[in-house]
VOROMAR-238516 format. One line per 4 residues: number of its first residue (from 1); their letters; for each residue x, y, z of C-alpha. Coordinates in Angstrom, 2 decimals. Each point is the difference from the previous one (the first is absolute). Layout:
BEGIN
NUM) a) X/Y/Z ~ ... $
This chain:
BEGIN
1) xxxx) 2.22/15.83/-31.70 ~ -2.44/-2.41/2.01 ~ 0.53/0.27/3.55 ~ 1.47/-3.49/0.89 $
5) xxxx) -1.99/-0.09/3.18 ~ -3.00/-2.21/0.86 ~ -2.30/-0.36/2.89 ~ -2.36/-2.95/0.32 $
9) xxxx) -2.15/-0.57/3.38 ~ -2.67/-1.15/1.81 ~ -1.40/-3.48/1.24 ~ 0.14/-2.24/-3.35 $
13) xxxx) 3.25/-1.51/-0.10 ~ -0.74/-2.33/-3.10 ~ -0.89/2.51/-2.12 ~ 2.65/2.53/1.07 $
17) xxxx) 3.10/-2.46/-0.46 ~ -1.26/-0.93/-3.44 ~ -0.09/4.00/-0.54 ~ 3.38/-0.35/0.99 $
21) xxxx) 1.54/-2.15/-1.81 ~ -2.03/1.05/-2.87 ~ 2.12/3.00/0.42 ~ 2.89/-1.65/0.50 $
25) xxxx) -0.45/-1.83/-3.20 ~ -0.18/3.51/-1.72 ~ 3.51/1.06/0.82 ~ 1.27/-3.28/-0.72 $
29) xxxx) -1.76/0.47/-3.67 ~ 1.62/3.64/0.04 ~ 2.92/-0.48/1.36 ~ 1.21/-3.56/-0.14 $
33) xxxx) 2.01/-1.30/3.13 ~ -2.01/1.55/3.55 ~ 2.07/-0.41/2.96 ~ -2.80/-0.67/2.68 $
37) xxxx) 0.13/1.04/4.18 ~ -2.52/-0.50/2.33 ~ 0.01/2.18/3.40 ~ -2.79/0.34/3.00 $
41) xxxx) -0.47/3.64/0.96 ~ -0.45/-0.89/3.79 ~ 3.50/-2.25/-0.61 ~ 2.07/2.52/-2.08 $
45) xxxx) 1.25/3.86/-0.06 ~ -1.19/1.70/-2.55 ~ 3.24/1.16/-0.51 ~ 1.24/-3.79/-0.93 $
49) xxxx) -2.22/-0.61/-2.87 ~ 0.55/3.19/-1.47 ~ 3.56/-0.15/0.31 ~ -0.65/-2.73/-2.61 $
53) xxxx) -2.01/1.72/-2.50 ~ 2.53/2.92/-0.16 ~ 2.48/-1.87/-1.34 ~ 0.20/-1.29/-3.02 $
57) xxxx) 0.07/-4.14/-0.59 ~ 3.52/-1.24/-1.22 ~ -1.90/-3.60/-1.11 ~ -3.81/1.15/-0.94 $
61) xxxx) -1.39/3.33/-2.32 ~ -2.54/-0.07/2.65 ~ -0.90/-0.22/3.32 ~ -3.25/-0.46/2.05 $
65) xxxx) -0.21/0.33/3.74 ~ -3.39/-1.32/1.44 ~ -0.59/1.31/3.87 ~ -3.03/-1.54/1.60 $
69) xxxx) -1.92/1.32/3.20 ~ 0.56/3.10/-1.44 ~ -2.28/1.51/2.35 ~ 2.24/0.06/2.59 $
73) xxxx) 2.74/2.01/-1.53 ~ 0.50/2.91/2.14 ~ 0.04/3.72/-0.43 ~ 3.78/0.98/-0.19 $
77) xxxx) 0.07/-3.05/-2.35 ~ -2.99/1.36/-2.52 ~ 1.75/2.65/-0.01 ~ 3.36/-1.63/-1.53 $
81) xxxx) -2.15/-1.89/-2.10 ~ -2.21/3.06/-1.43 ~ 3.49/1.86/-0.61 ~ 1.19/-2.77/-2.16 $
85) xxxx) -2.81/-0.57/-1.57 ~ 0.45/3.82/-1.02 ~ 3.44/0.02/-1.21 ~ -0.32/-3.43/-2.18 $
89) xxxx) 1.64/0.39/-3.54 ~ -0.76/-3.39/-1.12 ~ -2.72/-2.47/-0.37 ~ 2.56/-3.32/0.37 $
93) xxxx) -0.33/0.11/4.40 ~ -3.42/-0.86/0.76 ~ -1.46/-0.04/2.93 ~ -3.49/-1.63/0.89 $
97) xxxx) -1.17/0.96/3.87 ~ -2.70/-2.75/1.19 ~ -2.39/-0.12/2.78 ~ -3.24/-2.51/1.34 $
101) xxxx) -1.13/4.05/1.58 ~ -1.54/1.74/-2.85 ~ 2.22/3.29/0.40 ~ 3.53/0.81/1.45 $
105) xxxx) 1.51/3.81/0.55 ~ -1.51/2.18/-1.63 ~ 3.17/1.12/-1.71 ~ 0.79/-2.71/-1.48 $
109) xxxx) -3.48/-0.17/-1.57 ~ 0.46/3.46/-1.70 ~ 3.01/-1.13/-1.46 ~ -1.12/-2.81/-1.69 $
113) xxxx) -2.00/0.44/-3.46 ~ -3.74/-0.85/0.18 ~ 0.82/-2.46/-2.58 ~ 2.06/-2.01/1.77 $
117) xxxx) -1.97/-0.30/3.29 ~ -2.50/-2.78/0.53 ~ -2.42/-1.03/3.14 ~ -0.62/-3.49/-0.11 $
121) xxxx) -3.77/-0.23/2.06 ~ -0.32/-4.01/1.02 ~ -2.99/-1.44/-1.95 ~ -3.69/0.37/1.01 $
125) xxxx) -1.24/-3.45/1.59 ~ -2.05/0.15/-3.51 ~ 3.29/0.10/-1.76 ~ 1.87/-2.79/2.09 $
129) xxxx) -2.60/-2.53/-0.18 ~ -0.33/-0.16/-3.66 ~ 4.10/0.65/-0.49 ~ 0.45/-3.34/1.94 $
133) xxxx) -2.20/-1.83/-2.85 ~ 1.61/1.74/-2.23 ~ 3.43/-1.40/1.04 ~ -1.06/-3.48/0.31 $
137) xxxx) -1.73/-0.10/-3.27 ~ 2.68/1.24/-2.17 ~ 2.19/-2.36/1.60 ~ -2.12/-2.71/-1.15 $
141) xxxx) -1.66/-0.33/3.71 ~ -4.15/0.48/1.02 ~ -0.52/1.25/3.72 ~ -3.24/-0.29/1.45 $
145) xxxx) -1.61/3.43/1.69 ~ 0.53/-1.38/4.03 ~ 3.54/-0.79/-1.17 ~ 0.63/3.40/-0.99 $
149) xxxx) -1.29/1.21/3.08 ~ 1.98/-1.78/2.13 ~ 2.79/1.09/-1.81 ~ -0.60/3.39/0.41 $
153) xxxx) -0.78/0.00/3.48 ~ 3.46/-1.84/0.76 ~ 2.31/2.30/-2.39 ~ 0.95/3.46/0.46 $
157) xxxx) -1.39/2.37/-2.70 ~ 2.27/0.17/-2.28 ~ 0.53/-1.44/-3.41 ~ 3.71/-0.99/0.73 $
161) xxxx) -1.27/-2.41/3.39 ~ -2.90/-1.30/-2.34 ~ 2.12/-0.76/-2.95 ~ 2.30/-1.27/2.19 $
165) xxxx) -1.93/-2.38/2.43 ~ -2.14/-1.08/-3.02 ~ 2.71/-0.88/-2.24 ~ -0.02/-2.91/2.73 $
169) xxxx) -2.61/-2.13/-1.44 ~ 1.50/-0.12/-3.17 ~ 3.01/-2.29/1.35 ~ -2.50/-2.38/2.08 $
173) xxxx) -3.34/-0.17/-2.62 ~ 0.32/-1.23/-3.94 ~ -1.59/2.70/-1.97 ~ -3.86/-0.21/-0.94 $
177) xxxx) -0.17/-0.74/3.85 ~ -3.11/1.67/1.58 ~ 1.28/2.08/3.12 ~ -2.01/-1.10/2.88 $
181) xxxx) -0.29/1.57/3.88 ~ 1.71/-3.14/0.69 ~ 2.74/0.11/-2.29 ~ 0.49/3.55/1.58 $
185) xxxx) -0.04/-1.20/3.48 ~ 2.62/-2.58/-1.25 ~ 2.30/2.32/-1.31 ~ -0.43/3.67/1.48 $
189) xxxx) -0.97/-1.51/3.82 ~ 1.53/-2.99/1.02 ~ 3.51/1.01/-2.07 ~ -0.44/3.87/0.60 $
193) xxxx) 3.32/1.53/-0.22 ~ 0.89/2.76/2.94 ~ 1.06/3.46/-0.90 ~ 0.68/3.24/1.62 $
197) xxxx) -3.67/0.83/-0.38 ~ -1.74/-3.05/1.51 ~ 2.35/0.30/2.97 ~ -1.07/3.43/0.59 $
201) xxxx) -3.27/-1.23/-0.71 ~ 0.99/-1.95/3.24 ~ 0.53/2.68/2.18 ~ -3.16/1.81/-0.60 $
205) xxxx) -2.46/-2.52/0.65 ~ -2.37/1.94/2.88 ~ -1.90/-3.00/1.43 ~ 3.05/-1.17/0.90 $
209) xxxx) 2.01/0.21/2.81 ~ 3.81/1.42/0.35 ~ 1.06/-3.14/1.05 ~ -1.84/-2.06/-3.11 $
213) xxxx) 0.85/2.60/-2.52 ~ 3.85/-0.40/1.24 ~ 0.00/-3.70/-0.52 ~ -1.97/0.02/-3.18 $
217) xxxx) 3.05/2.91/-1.36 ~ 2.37/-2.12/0.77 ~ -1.00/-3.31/-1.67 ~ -0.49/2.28/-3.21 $
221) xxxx) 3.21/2.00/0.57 ~ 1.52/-4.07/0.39 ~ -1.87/-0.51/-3.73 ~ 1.28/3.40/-1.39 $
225) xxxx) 3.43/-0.75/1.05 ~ 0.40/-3.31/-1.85 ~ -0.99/1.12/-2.81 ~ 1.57/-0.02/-3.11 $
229) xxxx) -0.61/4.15/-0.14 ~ 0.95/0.35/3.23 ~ 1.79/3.26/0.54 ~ 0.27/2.06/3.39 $
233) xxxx) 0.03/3.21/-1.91 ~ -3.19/-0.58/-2.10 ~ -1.63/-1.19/3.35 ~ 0.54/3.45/1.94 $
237) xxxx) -0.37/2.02/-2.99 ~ -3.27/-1.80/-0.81 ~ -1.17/0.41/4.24 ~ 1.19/3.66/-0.12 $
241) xxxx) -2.34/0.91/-3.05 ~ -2.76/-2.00/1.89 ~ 0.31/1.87/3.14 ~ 0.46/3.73/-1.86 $
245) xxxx) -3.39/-1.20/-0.72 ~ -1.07/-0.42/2.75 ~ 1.14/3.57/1.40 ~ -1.62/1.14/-3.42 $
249) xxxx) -3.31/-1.71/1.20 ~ -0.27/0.92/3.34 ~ 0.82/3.99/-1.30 ~ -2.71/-0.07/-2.10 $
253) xxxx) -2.44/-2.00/2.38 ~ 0.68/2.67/2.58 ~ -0.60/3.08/-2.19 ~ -3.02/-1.42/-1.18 $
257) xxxx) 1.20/-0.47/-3.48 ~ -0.94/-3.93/-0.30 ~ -2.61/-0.08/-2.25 ~ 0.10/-2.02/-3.58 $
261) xxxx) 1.36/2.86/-1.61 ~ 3.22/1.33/1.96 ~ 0.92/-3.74/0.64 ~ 0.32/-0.67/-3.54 $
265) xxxx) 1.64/2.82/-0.89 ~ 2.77/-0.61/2.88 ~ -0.04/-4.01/-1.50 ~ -2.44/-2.04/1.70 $
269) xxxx) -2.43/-1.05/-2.57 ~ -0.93/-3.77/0.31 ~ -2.09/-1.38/3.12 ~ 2.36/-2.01/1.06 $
273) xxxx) 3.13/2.87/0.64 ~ -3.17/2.01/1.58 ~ -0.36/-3.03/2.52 ~ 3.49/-0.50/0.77 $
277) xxxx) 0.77/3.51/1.01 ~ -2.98/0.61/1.68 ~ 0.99/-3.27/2.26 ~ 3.89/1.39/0.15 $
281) xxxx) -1.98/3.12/1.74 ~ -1.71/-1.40/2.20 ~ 3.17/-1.63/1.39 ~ 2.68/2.75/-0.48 $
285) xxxx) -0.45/3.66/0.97 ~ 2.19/2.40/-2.43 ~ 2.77/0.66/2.60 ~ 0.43/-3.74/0.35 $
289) xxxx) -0.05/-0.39/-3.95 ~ 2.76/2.90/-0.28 ~ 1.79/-2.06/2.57 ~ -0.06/-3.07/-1.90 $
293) xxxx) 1.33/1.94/-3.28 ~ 3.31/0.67/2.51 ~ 0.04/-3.64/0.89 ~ 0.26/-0.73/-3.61 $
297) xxxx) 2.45/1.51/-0.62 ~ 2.11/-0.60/3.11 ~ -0.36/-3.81/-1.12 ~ 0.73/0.69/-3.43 $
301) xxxx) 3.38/1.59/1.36 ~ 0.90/-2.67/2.42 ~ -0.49/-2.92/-2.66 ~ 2.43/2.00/-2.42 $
305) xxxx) 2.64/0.48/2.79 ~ -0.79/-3.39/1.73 ~ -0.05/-1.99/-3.27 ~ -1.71/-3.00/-0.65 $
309) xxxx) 0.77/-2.21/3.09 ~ -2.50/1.93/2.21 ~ -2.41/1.28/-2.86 ~ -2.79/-2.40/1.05 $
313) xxxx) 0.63/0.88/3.86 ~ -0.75/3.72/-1.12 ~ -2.52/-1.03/-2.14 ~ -2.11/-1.62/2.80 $
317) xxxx) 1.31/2.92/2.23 ~ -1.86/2.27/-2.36 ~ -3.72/-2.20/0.24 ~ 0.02/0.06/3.82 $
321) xxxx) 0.85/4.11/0.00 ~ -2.59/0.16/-2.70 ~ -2.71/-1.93/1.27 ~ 0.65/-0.77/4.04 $
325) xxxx) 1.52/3.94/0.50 ~ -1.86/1.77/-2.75 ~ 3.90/2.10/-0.90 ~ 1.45/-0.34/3.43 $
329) xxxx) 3.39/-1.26/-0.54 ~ 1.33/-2.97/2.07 ~ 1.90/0.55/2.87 ~ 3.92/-0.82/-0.37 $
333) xxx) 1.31/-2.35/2.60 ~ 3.00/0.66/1.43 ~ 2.13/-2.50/2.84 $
C-alpha cells in the first residue's frame, strides 16, 4: 500500500499548486468522487483535520485534506500526525502537508515517502526572464527584453504572481500585440493591484520614516481591503509568514549564517526577497519581530470575536502597532 501522504514545500507556489492538483487529479482518476478540505496549520489543531481523515466519507470513496503553512505545526501535533500516519490501513484519506519554508518537523518528514516529497526552489533570474517570454508567446503575445524586466522587478518570484499579473495583458492587448515598457507601466503600475505582500512591502521601506511608512500602509491596507480577494484571515496569515521571516533573517544574520548559500536553503533566493528582508532588519530587531507575531495573532482573535463591524478598526490597529510601536500593543482606554 502507498502511503497516502504528501509533502510539497518551499518558495514556488505556481509550480507546487499545479503539483497539487496534479495529484489531486490522480485520486480523482483512481478513485472517482474526492471530497476536498483545506486547513492552515497556524489556524487549525491538528487534531481537527485528522479527526476527518479517520473517518470514513458517507458521500465520497475518497478524501483529501490539504494543510498549508505546514511549517508551523507544532511538536505535540507532529506527533499525532506521525502516529497516524503509522497506523493508516488505507490509501482512500490523503493527506498533502504544504509549506513556502522548505522543511517542517522533522517527524513528519520521516514519515513521509521520499517519493512523495517535493522542494519547489523559485526560478533562477535566468529562468524567470525567459519563462515570462515564454508565457507571452504561447499565448500569442511578443514582450520586449525592458518589458520583461520591469516585470520582474515589480512581481514577487514566483510563477503563480507572474502567471497571474501577466495574464493581465491578455484582457487589455489583441494578440500579435508587441509588449512594450509602456504597455507595462499601463497595466502593472498605474492599475497595480495591492496584496498582502506589497503592503508589507510598505512597512519595510528603510529610507523612510515611521510616520511615512504608517501612512503609505494604510492607503495600501485601504486598496487591500476593497478588494475583490479581500479576506482578514489571508491578510494576517500572509503578514505572519512575512514576519517569521523576518525572525528567520535576523537569526541567521546574527549567527553569521547570511551568505548566498544558507539564505537559499532557508528560502530567500531572488534579489528582490534578499532586499526586502535585509530592509525589514534594519527596522525591526528580533524581539520586536517576535512581538509582532503576538500582535498577529491577538488581531486575528479580536476580528473573529469582534466580527466584521470593527475588522477594519483592528486592521488599522494592527499597521500602527506594526509600524509606529514595532509589537507594542495599544493601550486600552478606559473612562
Amino acid at each position: 500500500m502507498n502511503t497516502p501522504v504528501y509533502l510539497f514545500t518551499g518558495p514556488e507556489l505556481g509550480q507546487r499548486n499545479d503539483e497539487i492538483e496534479a495529484t489531486k487529479e490522480k485520486l480523482k482518476k483512481k478513485f472517482g468522487d474526492v471530497e476536498e478540505y483545506l486547513f492552515y496549520a497556524s489556524e487549525t489543531p491538528a487534531v481537527e483535520y485528522l479527526s476527518i481523515l479517520q473517518n470514513e466519507s458517507l458521500f465520497s470513496s475518497c478524501t483529501c485534506v490539504v494543510v498549508k503553512n505546514a511549517d508551523s505545526i507544532k511538536k505535540e501535533e507532529a506527533q499525532l500526525i506521525t502516529n497516524w500516519i503509522s497506523s493508516l490501513t488505507s490509501e482512500t484519506n490523503v493527506l498533502i502537508l504544504v509549506s513556502d519554508s522548505i522543511s517542517i518537523d522533522s517527524k513528519i518528514e520521516k514519515a513521509v515517502p521520499p517519493a512523495q516529497k517535493k522542494i519547489f526552489w523559485e526560478l533562477k533570474e535566468e529562468s524567470k526572464f525567459s519563462w515570462v517570454q515564454n508565457y507571452f508567446s504561447k499565448n500569442g503575445y511578443t514582450i520586449v527584453p525592458d518589458a520583461v524586466s520591469i516585470i520582474l522587478e515589480m512581481i514577487e518570484n514566483n510563477t503563480q504572481a507572474l502567471r497571474q499579473e501577466c495574464s493581465r495583458f491578455f484582457v487589455c492587448f489583441p494578440k500579435d500585440h508587441v509588449i512594450t515598457e509602456e504597455d507595462v507601466e499601463s497595466v502593472l503600475i498605474n492599475n497595480r493591484e495591492e496584496n498582502v505582500f506589497t503592503l508589507f512591502d510598505a512597512m519595510c521601506k528603510p529610507n523612510q520614516s515611521p510616520q511615512e511608512r504608517f501612512s503609505h500602509s494604510l492607503e495600501v491596507l485601504q486598496k487591500v481591503l476593497l478588494s475583490k480577494e479581500n479576506s482578514s484571515v489571508m491578510l494576517i496569515a500572509g503578514l505572519t509568514s512575512c514576519f517569521r521571516k523576518v525572525c528567520l533573517w535576523i537569526k541567521l544574520q546574527n549567527s553569521g549564517k547570511n551568505d548566498d548559500f544558507n539564505l537559499k536553503i532557508n528560502g530567500f533566493t531572488s534579489k528582490k526577497q534578499k532586499t526586502q528582508y535585509a530592509s525589514a532588519a534594519k527596522i525591526w530587531k528580533i524581539g520586536e519581530a517576535t512581538a509582532i507575531l503576538a500582535v498577529l495573532s491577538q488581531t486575528d482573535m479580536e476580528i473573529r470575536s469582534g466580527g466584521s463591524l470593527l475588522e477594519a478598526t483592528y486592521l488599522q490597529k494592527l499597521i500602527y502597532e506594526i509600524v509606529i510601536k514595532k509589537g507594542a500593543m495599544s493601550a486600552v482606554y478606559s473612562a
